[in-house]
Each structure stands twice: as structure tokens, then as C-alpha cells.
C-alpha positions as CSV (number, residue, x, y, z in Angstrom):
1,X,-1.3,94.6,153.3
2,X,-0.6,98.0,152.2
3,X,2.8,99.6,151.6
4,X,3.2,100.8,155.2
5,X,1.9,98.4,156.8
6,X,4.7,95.9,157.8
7,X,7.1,98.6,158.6
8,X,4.6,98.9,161.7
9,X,4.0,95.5,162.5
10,X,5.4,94.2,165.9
11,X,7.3,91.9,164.6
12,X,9.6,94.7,163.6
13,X,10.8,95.2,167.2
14,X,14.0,93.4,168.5
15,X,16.0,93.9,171.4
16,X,19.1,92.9,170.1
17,X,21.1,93.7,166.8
18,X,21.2,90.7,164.8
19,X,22.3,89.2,161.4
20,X,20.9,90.2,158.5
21,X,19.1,86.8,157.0
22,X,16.4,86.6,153.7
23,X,13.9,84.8,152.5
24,X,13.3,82.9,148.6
25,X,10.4,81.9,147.4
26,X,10.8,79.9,144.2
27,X,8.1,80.4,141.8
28,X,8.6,77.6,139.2
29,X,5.6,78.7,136.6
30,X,6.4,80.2,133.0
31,X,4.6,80.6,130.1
32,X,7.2,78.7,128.0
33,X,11.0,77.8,128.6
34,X,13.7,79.8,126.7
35,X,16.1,77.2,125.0
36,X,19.0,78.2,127.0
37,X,17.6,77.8,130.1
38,X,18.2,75.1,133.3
39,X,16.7,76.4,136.1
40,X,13.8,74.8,137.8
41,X,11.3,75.8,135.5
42,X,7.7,74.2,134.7
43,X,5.0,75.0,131.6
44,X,1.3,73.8,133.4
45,X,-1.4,75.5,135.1
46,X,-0.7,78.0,137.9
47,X,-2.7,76.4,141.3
48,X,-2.3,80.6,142.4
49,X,-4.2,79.8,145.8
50,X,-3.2,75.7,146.5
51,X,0.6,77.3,146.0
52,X,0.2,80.0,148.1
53,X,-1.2,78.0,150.9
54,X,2.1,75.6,150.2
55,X,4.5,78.4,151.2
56,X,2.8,79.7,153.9
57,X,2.7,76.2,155.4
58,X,6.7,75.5,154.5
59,X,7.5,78.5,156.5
60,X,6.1,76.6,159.7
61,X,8.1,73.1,158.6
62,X,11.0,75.4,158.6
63,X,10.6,78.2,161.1
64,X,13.7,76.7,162.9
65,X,15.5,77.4,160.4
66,X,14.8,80.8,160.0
67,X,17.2,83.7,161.4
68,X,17.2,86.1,164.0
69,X,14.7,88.9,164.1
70,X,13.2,90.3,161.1
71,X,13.8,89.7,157.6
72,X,16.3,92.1,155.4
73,X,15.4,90.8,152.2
74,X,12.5,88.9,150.3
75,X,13.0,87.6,147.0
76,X,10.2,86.1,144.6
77,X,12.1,84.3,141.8
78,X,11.6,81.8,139.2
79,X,10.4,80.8,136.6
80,X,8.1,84.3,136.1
81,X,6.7,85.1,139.6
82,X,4.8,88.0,138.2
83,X,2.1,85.6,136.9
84,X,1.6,84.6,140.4
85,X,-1.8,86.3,140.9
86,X,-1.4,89.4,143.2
87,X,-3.7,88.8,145.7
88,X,-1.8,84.6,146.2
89,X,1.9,87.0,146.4
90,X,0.4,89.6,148.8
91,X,-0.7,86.3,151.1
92,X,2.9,84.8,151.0
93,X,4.5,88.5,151.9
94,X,1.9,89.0,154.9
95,X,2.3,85.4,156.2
96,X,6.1,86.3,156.4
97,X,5.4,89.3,157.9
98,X,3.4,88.3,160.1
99,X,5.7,84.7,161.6
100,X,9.1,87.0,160.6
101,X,8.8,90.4,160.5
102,X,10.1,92.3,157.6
103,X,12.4,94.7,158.9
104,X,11.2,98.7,158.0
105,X,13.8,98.8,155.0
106,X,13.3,95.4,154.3
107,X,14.0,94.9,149.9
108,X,11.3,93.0,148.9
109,X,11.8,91.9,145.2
110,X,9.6,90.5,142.3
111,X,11.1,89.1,138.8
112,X,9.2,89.9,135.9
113,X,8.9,89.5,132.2
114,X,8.9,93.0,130.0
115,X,5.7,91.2,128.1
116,X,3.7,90.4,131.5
117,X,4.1,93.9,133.0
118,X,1.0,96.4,132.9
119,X,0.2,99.2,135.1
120,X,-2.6,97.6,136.7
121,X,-0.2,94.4,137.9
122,X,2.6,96.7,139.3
123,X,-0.2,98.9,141.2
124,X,-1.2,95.9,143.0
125,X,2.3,94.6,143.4
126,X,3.0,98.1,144.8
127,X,0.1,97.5,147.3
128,X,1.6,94.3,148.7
129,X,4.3,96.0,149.6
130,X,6.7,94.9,147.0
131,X,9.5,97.9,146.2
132,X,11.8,96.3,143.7
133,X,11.7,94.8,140.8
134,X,13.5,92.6,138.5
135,X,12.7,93.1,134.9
136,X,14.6,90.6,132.0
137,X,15.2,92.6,129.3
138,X,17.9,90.6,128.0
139,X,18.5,92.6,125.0
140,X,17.5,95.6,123.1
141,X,18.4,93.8,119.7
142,X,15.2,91.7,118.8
143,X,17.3,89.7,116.0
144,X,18.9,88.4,119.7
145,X,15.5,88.0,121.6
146,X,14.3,86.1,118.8
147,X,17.3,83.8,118.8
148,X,17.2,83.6,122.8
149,X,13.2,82.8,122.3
150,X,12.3,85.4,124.1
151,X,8.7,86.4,123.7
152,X,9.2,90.3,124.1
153,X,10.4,93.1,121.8
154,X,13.0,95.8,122.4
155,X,10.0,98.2,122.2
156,X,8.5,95.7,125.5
157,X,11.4,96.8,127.3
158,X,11.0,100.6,126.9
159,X,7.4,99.9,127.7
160,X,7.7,97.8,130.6
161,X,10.7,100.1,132.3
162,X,8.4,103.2,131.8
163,X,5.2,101.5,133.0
164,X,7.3,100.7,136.0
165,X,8.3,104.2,136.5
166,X,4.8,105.4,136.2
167,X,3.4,102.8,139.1
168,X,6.2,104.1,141.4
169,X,8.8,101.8,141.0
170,X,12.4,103.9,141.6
171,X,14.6,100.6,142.4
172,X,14.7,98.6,139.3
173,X,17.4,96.0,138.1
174,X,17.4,95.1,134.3
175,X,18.9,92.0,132.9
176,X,21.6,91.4,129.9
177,X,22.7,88.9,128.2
178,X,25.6,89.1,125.9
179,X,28.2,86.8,124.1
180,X,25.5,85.6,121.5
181,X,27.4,84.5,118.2
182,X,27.4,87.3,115.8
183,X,27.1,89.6,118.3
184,X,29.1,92.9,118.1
185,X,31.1,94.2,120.1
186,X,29.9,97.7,119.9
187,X,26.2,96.7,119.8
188,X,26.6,94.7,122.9
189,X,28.6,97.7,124.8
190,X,25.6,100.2,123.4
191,X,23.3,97.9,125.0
192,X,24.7,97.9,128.3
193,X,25.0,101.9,128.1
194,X,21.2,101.9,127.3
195,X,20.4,99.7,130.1
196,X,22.6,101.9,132.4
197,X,20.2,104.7,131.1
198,X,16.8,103.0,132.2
199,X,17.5,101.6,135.4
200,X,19.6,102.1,138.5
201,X,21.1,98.3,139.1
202,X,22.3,96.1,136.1
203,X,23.0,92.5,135.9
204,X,25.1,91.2,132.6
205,X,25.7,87.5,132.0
206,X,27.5,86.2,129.8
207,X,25.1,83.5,127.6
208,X,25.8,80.0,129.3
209,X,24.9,77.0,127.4
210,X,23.7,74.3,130.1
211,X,23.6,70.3,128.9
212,X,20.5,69.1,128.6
213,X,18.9,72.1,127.4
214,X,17.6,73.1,123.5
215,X,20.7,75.0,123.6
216,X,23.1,72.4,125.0
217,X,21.7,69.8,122.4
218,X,22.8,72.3,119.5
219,X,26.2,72.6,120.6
220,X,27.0,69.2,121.5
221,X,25.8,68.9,117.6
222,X,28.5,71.7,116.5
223,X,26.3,74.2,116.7
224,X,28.2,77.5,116.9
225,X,26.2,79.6,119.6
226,X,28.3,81.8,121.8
227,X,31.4,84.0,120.9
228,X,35.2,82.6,121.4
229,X,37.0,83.2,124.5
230,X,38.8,86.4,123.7
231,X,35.9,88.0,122.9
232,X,33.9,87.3,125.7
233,X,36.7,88.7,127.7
234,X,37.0,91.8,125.6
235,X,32.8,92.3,126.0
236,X,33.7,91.6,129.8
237,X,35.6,94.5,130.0
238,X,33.8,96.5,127.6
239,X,30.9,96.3,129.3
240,X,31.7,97.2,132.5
241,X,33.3,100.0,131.4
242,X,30.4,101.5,130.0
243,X,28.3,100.4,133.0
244,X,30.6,102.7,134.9
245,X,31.0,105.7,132.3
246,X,26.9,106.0,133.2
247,X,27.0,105.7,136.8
248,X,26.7,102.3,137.2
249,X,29.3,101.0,138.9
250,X,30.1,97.2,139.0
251,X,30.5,96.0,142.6
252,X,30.3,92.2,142.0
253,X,31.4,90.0,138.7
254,X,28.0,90.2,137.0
255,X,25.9,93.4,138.8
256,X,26.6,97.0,138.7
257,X,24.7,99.5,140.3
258,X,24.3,103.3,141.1
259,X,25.3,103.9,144.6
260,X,22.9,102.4,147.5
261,X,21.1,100.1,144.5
262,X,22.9,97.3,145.2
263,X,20.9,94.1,145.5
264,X,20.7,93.3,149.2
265,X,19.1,89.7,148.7
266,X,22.0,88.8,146.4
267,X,24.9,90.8,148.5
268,X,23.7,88.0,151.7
269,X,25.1,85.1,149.2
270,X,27.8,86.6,148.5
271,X,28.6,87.3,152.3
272,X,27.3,83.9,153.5
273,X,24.9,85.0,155.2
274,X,21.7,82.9,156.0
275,X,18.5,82.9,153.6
276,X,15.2,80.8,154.1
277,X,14.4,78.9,150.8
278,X,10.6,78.4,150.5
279,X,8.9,76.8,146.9
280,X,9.5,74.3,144.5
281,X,12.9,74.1,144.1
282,X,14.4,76.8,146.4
283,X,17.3,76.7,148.3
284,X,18.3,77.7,151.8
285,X,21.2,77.4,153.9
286,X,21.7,78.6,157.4
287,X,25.2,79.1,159.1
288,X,24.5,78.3,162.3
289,X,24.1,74.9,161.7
290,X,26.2,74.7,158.7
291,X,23.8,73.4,156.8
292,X,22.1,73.3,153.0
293,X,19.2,72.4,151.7
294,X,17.0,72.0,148.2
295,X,13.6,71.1,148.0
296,X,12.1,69.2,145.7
297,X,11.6,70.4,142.1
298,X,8.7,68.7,140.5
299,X,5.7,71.6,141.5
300,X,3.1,68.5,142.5
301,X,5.8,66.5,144.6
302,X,6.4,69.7,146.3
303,X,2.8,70.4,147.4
304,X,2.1,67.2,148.1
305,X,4.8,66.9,150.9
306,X,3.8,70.0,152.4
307,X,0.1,69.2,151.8
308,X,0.9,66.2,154.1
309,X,3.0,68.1,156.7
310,X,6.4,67.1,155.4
311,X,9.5,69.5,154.6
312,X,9.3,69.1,150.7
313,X,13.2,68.3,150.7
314,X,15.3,66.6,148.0
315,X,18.7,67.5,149.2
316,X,20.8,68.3,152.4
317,X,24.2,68.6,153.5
318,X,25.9,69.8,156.4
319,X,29.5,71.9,155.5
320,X,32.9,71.2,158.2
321,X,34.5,74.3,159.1
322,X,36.9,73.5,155.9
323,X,33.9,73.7,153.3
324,X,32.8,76.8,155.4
325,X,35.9,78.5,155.0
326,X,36.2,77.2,151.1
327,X,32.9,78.6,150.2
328,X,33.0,82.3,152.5
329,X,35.7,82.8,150.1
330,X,34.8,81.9,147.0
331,X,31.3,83.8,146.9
332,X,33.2,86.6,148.7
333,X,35.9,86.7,145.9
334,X,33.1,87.4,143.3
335,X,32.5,91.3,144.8
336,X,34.9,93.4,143.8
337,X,35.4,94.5,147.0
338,X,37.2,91.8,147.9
339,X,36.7,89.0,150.7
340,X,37.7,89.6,154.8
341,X,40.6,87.2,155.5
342,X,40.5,85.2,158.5
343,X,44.1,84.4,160.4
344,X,42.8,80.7,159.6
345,X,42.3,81.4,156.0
346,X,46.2,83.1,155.4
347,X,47.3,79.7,157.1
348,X,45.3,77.6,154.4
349,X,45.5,79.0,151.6
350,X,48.6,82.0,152.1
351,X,51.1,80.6,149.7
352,X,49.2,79.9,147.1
353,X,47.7,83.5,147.9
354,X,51.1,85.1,147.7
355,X,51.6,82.9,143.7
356,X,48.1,84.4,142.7
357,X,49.5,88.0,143.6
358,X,52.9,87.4,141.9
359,X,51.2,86.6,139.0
360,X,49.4,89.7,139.1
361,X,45.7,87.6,139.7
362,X,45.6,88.8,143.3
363,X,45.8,91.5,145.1
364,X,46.4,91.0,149.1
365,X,46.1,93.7,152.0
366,X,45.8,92.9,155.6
367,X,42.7,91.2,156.5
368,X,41.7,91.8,152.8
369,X,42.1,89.8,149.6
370,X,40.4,90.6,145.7
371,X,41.1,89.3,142.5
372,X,42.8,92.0,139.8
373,X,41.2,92.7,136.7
374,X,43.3,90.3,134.4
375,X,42.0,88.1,138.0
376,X,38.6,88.7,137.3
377,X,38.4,87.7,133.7
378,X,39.8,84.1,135.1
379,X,37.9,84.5,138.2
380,X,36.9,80.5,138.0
381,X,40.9,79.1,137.7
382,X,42.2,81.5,140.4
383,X,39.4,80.3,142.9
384,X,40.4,76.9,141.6
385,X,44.3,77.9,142.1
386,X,43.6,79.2,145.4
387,X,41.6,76.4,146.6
388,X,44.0,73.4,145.2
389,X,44.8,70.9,148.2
């Protein structure tokens, strides 16, 4: 499918205006697992075609649970979705296309790894129609890289973002990660000014260190691996600070962006809207029912439900009205912006909205609450605070 192809496809035609819904496709394959990571991640053989075929056939088991009209958004995560052979991706994005509809402007988004990324892969991603990408830099330091186990360079990331520059690719998002242990403050800051620099949408994490994981193991044996506290609150700041002195401008508690960069795929989470979860491991969730889902993780368990007509599913849950309401403002209290308060919502959880603002966590306008700076850096307790039964 070429580039303008889908923005011509019937499918693009609706009578009515409707809600802006996505799709995920998990792709679980990596070339080797960094130590601090937990996501649903797997080191084997790529089956590019017998995968392929999987998510094109989960998209029938679950076409009810699509939304309405076409698609705003689709997302290929992982694991590294760029090793997904080109031709297997551009089958998944017409097959969508073609039972969907991607709307005209739909985002369409790959993640990739700075080592994986030549010209002659982002040409063909660029003729499947994909116009984003995702690119994990992580760091320009590669004393961190190496402790992160990352396989790239600094000099990869130059390479990569420049390679993607050259194959057409304006709307990039580059990936941080800071908070390492011996990490300097200034470095750290530099880093996020240089990323700033390259690309037009930034996400910065702070390094998490999930049980169970390489990382996790070390810690729980005393291992010192992330900075204290305060100064992960002071790099907090820091860094979006700089993000903003170059243009980017943080909009949600880990992504900045210049203006009309910001991640659609992402901003649906964060404003509970529907998404379609397709893949080993992906999750979906659509309002109208109230429900959740998770498929199952293991790659083979996955194709071998679908292979036999079965929704690959490990996990459901419908939400009541109260676990609606709990979760439209929690996700919505992570964009700066704020969340939209609901009558029901200043009824719930008004007083202990009013404490939050006296304590200066808080700020509250009509129809509108968002956390305060000092709020933000203790964005977790006040959501906890606001929440409390």
C-alpha cells in the first residue's frame, strides 16, 4: 500500500462524526532484553508471515470491539517492531485499512531501535504508509547505554535520527531515560536539551526498576542503581525546563512536544478513549462496554488461539461507573492540562479536592482540575489522596 493510498480508501467515508478510537499491535520480538526491562518481551525466532496472519485474523475475533468509523491512530509497539519484516507490517496496516479505515490524518507509528534503523528499512516503512516514528535513544552518554545494556552508541543515535530525516520522516519522538546512579545533573539536563534539538516530541522516564527483572534482582541485593528522591525530583524539573527553553513543551508528565507533535495514540489513554489491542500481549479497552482486556503473552500460546479461531485472551474485566470515573481521572490528571470535571466527580471526590488545593497540590477551576508543579512531582500520592474512600 503506498503512502496515499488509504487516505483514498472508502473506508474513509462516514456519515457521522464519531470518536476518535486506535489500534495496538504488540510486537513481542527483540534481539535481547535490557536488564531493566518488564514488558512483554520475547528473544526467539521472528515467524514474520505466521504473525502477520495472527493479527490480521484477531482483528475479525474482535471486530466488535472495534470503534466507530475509521481509525485515528495505529501504533506498532513492543518489544522492537522494526525487525518485523516490512512487507509482514505493510499486511497488518492494509488489513486494518481495509476492515477499519484509517482516517486521512490517521498517526500511524513504528518503535525502533537507533542500531536496527537503515535507510533502506525506513524507505519501505515509509511505503507502507507508516509517518511516525519512535526511536529509543535513551541516552547520549554511552557509559549509561552500556550500564542500561543497550546495544547502540551515542554516535547510533545521531545516525539513526539523521537517517530518519533523510527517508522523510518529519514527526519523530526520541526516548530518555534518566535518574541512573552517578548520573549528573547537568549531563542529564544537556541530554534532554540535545534530544530537544533532534526531534520534535520527547518522552523522559525516569529509570524504574521492576521486580523480577536483572535490575530488580540487584536492588533487592543492595545494589545501588537509581538516584535518591530529591534528586530525581530536581532532574524532574530540570528537565522539563530545558525541554521547554528548546521548544518543547511538556504537555503530559513524561512527553513534551513542539506544538501539533503531540502523540495522538498516547493522548486517547490519557482521555479514555477506546483503542483495539491486537498481538501477543496487547491491551484494549473499549468504553462502551466498560470493558478491558489482555491477551495472552507467551508468543506461541497467542498464535495458537487465534490459529484455532479463539480470542487469544488471558485477562478481562468489566469497570462500574465508580472505576470509570476513578480511572478518567487519574490518566486525565497526568496531562498538564488538566482533567474535565464532571458534576458527579465534584460530588465524589470535592473535599478532598478542595485539601489537595489548600495544600497547594491542586489547582481547581470550573469544570477543570490539574495538579501544581510541587503536585506533579507527587503526582502518584495526590491521585492516591484524591481517590481515598
Amino acid at each position: 500500500m503506498s503512502a496515499a493510498s488509504y487516505k483514498n480508501s472508502p473506508q474513509k467515508e462516514s456519515p457521522k462524526v464519531t470518536a476518535p478510537w486506535g489500534i495496538y499491535v504488540h510486537f513481542p520480538y527483540c534481539r535481547r532484553r535490557c536488564p531493566y526491562c518488564d514488558f512483554n518481551v520475547h528473544v526467539q525466532p521472528i515467524p514474520h508471515t505466521r504473525y502477520a496472519a495472527a493479527v490480521v485474523a484477531e482483528m475479525g475475533l474482535r471486530a466488535d470491539e472495534a470503534g466507530e468509523g475509521p481509525a485515528s491512530t495505529l501504533y506498532f509497539g513492543g518489544g522492537t517492531p522494526a525487525l518485523w519484516r516490512p512487507e509482514a507490517l505493510a499486511r497488518v496496516i492494509e488489513a486494518v485499512d481495509a476492515r477499519f479505515g484509517l482516517r486521512a490524518e490517521a498517526e500511524i507509528t513504528v518503535e525502533c531501535n537507533p542500531e536496527d534503523v537503515t535507510e533502506a528499512l525506513l524507505i519501505s516503512l515509509r511505503a507502507t504508509s507508516v509517518n511516525r516514528l519512535s526511536l529509543g535513544l535513551q541516552s547520549f552518554s554511552d557509559e549509561t547505554l552500556r550500564f542500561l545494556g543497550r546495544t547502540h552508541s551515542a554516535a547510533d543515535n545521531l545516525r539513526a535520527v539523521a537517517t530518519a530525516r533523510r527517508a522523510g520522516f518529519d514527526n519523530l519522538s526520541v526516548d530518555l531515560i534518566y535518574g541512573v546512579a552517578g548520573q549528573h545533573i547537568e549531563a542529564a539536563i544537556e541530554e534532554a536539551r540535545a534530544a530537544a534539538r533532534l526531534a520534535p516530541h520527547v518522552s523522559s522516564y525516569q529509570l524504574t526498576i521492576p521486580e523480577g527483572t536483572p535490575f530488580g534482582r540487584r536492588a533487592a541485593g543492595g545494589a545501588s542503581l537509581i538516584l535518591d528522591d530529591d534528586l530525581q525530583a530536581t532532574l524532574f524539573e530540570g528537565v522539563r525546563a530545558a525541554l521547554t527553553a528548546e521548544g518543547v513543551i511538556p504537555y503530559e508528565i513524561s512527553n513534551a512536544a513542539r506544538p501539533g507533535f503531540e502523540a495522538v495514540h498516547n493522548g486517547l489513554y490519557w482521555a479514555d478513549r477506546g483503542y483495539l489491542g491486537l498481538g501477543a500481549g496487547a491491551h484494549g479497552f473499549d468504553p462502551r462496554a466498560a470493558s478491558r482486556w489482555s491477551n495472552l503473552t507467551r508468543p506461541d500460546a497467542y498464535l495458537e488461539a487465534v490459529e484455532a479461531g479463539r480470542r487469544p485472551e488471558a485477562f478481562r474485566e468489566h469497570l462500574d461507573p465508580v472505576a470509570r470515573r476513578e480511572e478518567r481521572l487519574m490518566l486525565g490528571l497526568r496531562r498538564d492540562a488538566g482533567v474535565s470535571v464532571e458534576p458527579e466527580d465534584e460530588i465524589a471526590y470535592g473535599a478532598a479536592a478542595r485539601r489537595l488545593e489548600r495544600e497547594a497540590l491542586l489547582l481547581r477551576a470550573p469544570g477543570l482540575w490539574r495538579v501544581t508543579p510541587r503536585g506533579r512531582l507527587l503526582l502518584d500520592s495526590v491521585i492516591a489522596a484524591l481517590l481515598a474512600p
